[in-house]
Each structure stands twice: as structure tokens, then as C-alpha cells.
C-alpha positions as CSV (number, residue, x, y, z in Angstrom):
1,X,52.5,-168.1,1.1
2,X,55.7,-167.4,-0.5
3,X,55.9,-165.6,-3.9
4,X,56.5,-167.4,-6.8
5,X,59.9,-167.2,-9.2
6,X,59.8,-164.7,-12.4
7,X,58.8,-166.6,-15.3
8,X,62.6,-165.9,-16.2
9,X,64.0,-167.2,-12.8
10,X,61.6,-170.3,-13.2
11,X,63.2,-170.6,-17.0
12,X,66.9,-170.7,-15.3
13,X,65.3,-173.4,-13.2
14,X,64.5,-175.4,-16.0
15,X,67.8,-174.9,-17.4
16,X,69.7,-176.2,-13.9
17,X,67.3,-179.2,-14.1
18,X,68.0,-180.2,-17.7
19,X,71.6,-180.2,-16.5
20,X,71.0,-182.1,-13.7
21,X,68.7,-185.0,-16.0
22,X,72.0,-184.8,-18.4
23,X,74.3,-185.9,-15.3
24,X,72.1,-187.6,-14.4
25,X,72.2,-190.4,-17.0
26,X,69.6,-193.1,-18.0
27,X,70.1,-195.6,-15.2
28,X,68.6,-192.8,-13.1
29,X,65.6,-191.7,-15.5
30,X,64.4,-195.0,-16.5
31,X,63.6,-196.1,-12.7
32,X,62.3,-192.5,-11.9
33,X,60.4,-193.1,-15.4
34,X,58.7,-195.9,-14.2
35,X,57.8,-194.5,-11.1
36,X,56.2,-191.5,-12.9
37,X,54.1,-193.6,-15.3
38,X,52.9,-195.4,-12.0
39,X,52.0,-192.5,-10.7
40,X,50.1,-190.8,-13.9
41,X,48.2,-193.8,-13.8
42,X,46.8,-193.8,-10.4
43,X,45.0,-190.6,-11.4
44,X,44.4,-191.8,-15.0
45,X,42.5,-195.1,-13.2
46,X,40.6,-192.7,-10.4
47,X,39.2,-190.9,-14.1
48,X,38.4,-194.0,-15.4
49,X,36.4,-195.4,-12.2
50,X,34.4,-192.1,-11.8
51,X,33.8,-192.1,-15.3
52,X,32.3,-195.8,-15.5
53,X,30.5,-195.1,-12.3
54,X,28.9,-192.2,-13.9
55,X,26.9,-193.2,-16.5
56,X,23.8,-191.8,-15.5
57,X,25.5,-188.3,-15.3
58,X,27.2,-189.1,-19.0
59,X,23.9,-189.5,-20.4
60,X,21.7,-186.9,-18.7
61,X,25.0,-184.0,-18.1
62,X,27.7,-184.9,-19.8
63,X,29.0,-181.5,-19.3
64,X,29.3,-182.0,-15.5
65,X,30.7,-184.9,-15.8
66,X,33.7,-183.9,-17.7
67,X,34.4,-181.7,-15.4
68,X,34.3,-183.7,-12.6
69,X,36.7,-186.3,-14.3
70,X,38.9,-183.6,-15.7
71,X,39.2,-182.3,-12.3
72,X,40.5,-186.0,-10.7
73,X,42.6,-186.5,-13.4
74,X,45.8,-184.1,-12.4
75,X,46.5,-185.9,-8.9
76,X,48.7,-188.0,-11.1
77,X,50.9,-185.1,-12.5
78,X,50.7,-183.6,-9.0
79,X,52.1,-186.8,-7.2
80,X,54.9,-186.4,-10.1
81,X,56.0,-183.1,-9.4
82,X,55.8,-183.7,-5.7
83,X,57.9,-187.1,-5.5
84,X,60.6,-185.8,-8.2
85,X,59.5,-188.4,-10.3
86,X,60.1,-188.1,-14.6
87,X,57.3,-187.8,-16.7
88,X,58.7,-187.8,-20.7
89,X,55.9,-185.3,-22.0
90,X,57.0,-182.1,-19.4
91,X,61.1,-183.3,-20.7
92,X,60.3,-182.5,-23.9
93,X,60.2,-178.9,-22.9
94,X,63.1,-179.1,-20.7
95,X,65.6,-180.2,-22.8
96,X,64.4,-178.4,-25.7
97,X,65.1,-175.0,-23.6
98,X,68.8,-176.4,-22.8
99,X,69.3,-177.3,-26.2
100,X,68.5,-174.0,-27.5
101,X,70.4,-172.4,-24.6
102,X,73.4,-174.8,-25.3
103,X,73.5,-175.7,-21.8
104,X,72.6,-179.1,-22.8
105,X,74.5,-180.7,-26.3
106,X,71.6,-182.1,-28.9
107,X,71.8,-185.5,-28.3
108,X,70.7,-185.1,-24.8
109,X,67.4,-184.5,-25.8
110,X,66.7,-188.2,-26.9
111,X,69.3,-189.7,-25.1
112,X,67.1,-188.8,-22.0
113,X,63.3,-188.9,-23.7
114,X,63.9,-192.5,-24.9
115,X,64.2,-193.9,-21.3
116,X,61.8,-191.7,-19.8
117,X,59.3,-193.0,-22.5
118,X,60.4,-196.8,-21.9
119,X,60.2,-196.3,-18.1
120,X,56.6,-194.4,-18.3
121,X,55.6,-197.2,-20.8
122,X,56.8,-199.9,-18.3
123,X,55.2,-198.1,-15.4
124,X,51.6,-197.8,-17.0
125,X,51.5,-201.2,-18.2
126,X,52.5,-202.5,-14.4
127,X,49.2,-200.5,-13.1
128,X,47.6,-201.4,-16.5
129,X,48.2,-205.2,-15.7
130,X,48.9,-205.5,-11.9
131,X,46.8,-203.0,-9.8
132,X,43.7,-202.3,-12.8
133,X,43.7,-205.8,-14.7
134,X,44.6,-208.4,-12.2
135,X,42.9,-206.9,-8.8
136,X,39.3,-207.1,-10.6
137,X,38.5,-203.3,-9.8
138,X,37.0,-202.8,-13.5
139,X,35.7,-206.6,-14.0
140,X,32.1,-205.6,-13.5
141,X,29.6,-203.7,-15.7
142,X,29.8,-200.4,-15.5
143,X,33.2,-200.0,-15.2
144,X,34.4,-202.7,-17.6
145,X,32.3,-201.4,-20.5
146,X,33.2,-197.7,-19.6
147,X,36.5,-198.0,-20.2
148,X,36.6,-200.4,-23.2
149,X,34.6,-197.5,-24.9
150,X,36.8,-195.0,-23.7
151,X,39.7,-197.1,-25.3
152,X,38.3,-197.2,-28.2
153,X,36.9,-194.0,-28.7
154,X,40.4,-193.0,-28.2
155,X,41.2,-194.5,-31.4
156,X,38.3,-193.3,-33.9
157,X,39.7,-189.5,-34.6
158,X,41.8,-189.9,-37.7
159,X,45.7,-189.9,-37.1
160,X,46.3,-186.0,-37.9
161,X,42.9,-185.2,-35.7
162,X,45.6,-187.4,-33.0
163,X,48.2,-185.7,-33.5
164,X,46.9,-182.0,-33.7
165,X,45.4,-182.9,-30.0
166,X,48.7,-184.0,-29.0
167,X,50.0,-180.3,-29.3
168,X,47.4,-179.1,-27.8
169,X,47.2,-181.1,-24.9
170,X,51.3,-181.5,-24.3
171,X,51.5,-177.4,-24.5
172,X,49.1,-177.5,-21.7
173,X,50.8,-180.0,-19.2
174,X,53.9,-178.1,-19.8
175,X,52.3,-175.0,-19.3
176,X,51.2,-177.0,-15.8
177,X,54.5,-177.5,-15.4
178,X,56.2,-174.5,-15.8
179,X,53.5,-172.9,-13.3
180,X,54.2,-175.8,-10.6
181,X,57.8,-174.7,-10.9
182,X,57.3,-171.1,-10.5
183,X,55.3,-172.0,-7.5
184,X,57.2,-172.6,-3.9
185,X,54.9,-173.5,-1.7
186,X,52.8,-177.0,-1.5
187,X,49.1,-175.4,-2.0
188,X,50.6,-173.1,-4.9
189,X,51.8,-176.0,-6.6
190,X,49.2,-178.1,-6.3
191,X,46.9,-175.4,-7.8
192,X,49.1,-174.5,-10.6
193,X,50.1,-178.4,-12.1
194,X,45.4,-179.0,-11.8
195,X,44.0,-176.2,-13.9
196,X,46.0,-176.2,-17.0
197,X,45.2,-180.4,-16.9
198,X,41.8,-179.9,-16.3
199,X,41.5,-177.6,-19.1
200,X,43.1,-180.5,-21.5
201,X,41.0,-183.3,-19.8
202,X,37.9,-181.9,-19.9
203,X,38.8,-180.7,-23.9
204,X,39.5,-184.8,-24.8
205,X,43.0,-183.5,-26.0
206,X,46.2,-187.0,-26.0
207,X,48.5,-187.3,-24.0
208,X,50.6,-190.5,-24.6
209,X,51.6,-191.3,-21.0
210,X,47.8,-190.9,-20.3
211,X,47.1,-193.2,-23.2
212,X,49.6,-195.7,-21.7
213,X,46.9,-196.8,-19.5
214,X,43.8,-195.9,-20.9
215,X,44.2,-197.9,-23.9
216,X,46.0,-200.9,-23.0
217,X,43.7,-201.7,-20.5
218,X,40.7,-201.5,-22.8
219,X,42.7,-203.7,-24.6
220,X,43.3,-206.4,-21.5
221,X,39.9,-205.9,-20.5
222,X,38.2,-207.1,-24.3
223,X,38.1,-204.0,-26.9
224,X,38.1,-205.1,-30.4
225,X,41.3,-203.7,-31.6
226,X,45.1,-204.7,-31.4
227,X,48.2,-203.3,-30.0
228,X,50.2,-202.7,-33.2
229,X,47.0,-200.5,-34.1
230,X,47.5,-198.7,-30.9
231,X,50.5,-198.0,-31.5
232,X,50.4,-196.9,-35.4
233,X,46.9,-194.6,-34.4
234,X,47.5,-193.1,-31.2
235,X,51.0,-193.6,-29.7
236,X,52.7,-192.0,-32.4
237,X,51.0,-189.5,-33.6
238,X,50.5,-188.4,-29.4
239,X,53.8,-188.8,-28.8
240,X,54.9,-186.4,-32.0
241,X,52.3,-183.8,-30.9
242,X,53.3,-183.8,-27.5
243,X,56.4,-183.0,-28.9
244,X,55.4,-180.0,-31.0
245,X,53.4,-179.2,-28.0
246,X,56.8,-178.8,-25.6
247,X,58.5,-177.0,-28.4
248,X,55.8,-174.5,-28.8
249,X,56.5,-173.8,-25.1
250,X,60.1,-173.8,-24.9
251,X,60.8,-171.9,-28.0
252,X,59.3,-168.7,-26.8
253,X,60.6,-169.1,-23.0
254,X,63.7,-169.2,-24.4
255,X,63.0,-166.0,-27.1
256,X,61.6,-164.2,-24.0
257,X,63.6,-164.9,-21.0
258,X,67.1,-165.9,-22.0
259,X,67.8,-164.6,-25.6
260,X,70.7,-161.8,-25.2
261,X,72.1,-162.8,-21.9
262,X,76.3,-162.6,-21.9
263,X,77.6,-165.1,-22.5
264,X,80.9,-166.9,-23.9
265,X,82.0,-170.3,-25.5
266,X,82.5,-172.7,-22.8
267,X,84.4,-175.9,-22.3
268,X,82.9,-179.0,-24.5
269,X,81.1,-176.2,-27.3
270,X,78.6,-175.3,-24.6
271,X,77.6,-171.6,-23.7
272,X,78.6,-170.5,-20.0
273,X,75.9,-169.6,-17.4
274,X,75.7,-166.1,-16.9
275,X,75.5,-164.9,-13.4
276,X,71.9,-165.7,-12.7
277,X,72.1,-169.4,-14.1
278,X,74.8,-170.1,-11.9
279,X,73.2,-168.8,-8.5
280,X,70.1,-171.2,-9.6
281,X,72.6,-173.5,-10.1
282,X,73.7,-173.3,-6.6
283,X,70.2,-173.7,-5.4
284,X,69.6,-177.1,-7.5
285,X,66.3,-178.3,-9.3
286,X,64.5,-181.4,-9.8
287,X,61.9,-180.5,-13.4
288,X,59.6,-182.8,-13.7
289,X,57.8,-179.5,-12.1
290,X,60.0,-178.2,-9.4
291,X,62.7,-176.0,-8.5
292,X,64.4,-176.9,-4.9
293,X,64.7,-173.8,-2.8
């Protein structure tokens, strides 16, 4: 088992990869995008059909039964950081550490979360629709029921209970992330993405790519409730937390690992890499989670 990068080397790597996203572009994002809301929402559905399967174990233990759904749960953020694929929630972080660093100009920041969010959007909604709605897998009671409950009891906290569980919860996928990237062997990485989504899973915290799935297809599947609601009570105030959430994160990474390193003005207004950026530059990166060795 190989040891895993200093918190500070696994900060550079975040750096390189916000870099790389930035090159990178939006033609590139969106389709990885979609491929990472696919992805969250193969483990989102597995939740969902252990869950409705459970009822029994709901009623009688719903202790053990949170865990054992929060512990299914992070095979979709694993298959993410494993394939490469973007996830907007974890590039929140990301590009707010660049932007602080000024390895990254401002703009970059939602010039790369607004196609990530499309493309996880689109992606949910194709498993949503497609692989959930149309194969019949949830037609039949339990399951159907289950998750038109857990749709709508998605929606009853108020919209600043939402949003406070949107911090909460994106601080802890980020966290997942940072660990995943600090990891550099399969097992270690695997390990470090689960527990901090576990911990957010079995806690009911938001997460809006989660939500992507969850929601809309309580909605295909019968709840009483429409989409612009969704959108007003839960998408936006998840998506704002999740944003506090990767800020709450990045801001100290940065304070800790990389405040006081030399540097000088580069070309375009940006700050130069110091000596250690650059050799993690060499290496290369791909954050969603992981560093490339």
C-alpha cells in the first residue's frame, strides 16, 4: 500500500486539476458531467431499492437501516473518482482553491460549475427517466411508495433547514474528495471517498446531484408536488449550501497549505507556480477525486 500525498501535496493537486478543468473547457465538462450524474445515480437508485425493500427494518430499526443505506450510497461518488468523471458539488472546492490561489481567473469558477450542473442534471434525469422510470424496477409497492415518500419528505424541512444541510453535507463530500485524492492506491481510495458519505447519508444532509434523482423520480413515479416547487425548495437552496459547504473547505486548505509560498505576477494577472506546483504539474491530475501518479 503506497502512502498517501501531504494534505499540502494533495492541495497542489487540486490546484493542477483546476487548471486542467480551465483548459479544459465546457465541451469537455458537460459530457464528463453527464457521465458523473449517471453515475451518482446508480448508487442514489441502489439506496433507494434497499430502502423500499426495507420497510420492515424502517419500522422496527430504523437506525440499522440508515446505516445500511448510507453505506450503499457512496459507490456512486466512488465510480466518479475512479472513471475521471465531474461531479459539480466536489468543483466547487476546486476552483474556489485556484481562484484564491490565482491559478485559475474568477470567471472560471462558473464558467465550469454551470455545465457541470447542466450535465449532472441531464445525467440524473436519463437514469431518473430511462433506467428507474421506464424499466419498471420501482413500479411495484414497496418500492414505488418508498421512494415517493422519500421525495417528498425531501421537501418538508423549510428552505433555510435545506440549505443549512446543504453545507453540511457538500463539506463532507468534499472532504471525501480531498481524502480520495490524497489516497494512491485503489482500496485507499475507495475507503476514503465511503466514510465521509456515509456520515452525510446516514445524517439526511442535501446534496443537489443526489436530489437530481431522488426527487424527480418521486415525481415521475406519482408524488403530489410539482417541479417548479422542486426547484424553488430544494435545488436552490442545496445547490447554495453545497456551495458554502466547498468554500468552508477550500478556504482553510488554502490558509493552511499554500498561503506564503513565493511567488510572482505571472503572464495574464495570474500568480506563478512555485517549485512544488510545477512538479505536480508535471505529474498531471484529474479532481473529481484524483491525482494521476
Amino acid at each position: 500500500m503506497l502512502e498517501a500525498h501531504t494534505p499540502q501535496r494533495t492541495t497542489e493537486l487540486w490546484l493542477a486539476a483546476a487548471e486542467k478543468k480551465h483548459a479544459e473547457g465546457w465541451m469537455l465538462a458537460f459530457p464528463k458531467a453527464v457521465m458523473g450524474g449517471i453515475l451518482l445515480s446508480f448508487g442514489a437508485m441502489v439506496s433507494l431499492m434497499v430502502g423500499g425493500g426495507s420497510h420492515g427494518l424502517a419500522t422496527d430499526n430504523p437506525g440499522l437501516n440508515k446505516l445500511i443505506t448510507a453505506a450503499i450510497f457512496p459507490i456512486g461518488l466512488i465510480m466518479i473518482i475512479l472513471t475521471g468523471s465531474e461531479l459539480v458539488t466536489s468543483n466547487m472546492a476546486v476552483f474556489v482553491v485556484s481562484t484564491l490561489r490565482r491559478r485559475t481567473p474568477w470567471w472560471s469558477y462558473p464558467a465550469n460549475i454551470l455545465p457541470v450542473f447542466l450535465g449532472n442534471l441531464a445525467g440524473s434525469l436519463i437514469v431518473a427517466g430511462l433506467f428507474a422510470k421506464s424499466s419498471g424496477i420501482f413500479d411495484a409497492d414497496p418500492y414505488r411508495s418508498y421512494v415517493i415518500t422519500f421525495a417528498t419528505n425531501k421537501l418538508h424541512p423549510n428552505w433555510g433547514q435545506i440549505f443549512v444541510k446543504g453545507i453540511a453535507c457538500n463539506f463532507l463530500v468534499c472532504v471525501a474528495v480531498f481524502q480520495a485524492t490524497a489516497a494512491r492506491d485503489l482500496i485507499s481510495k475507495v475507503v476514503a471517498a465511503e466514510l465521509p458519505v456515509f456520515v452525510f447519508v446516514c445524517l439526511g444532509y442535501d446534496h443537489v446531484v443526489a436530489n437530481m434523482l431522488f426527487i424527480p423520480l418521486g415525481l415521475m413515479l406519482g408524488a403530489d408536488f410539482g417541479s417548479g416547487y422542486y426547484i424553488y425548495k430544494s435545488m436552490i437552496p442545496a445547490f447554495l449550501g453545497n456551495a458554502v459547504g466547498a468554500a468552508l473547505l477550500a478556504m482553510p486548505l488554502t490558509l493552511f497549505f499554500l498561503t506564503g509560498s513565493k511567488s510572482s505576477s505571472g503572464a495574464g494577472g495570474l500568480v506563478a507556480r512555485t517549485d512544488e506546483e510545477a512538479r505536480v504539474d508535471s505529474a498531471g491530475s484529474s479532481v473529481s477525486g484524483l491525482g494521476k501518479e
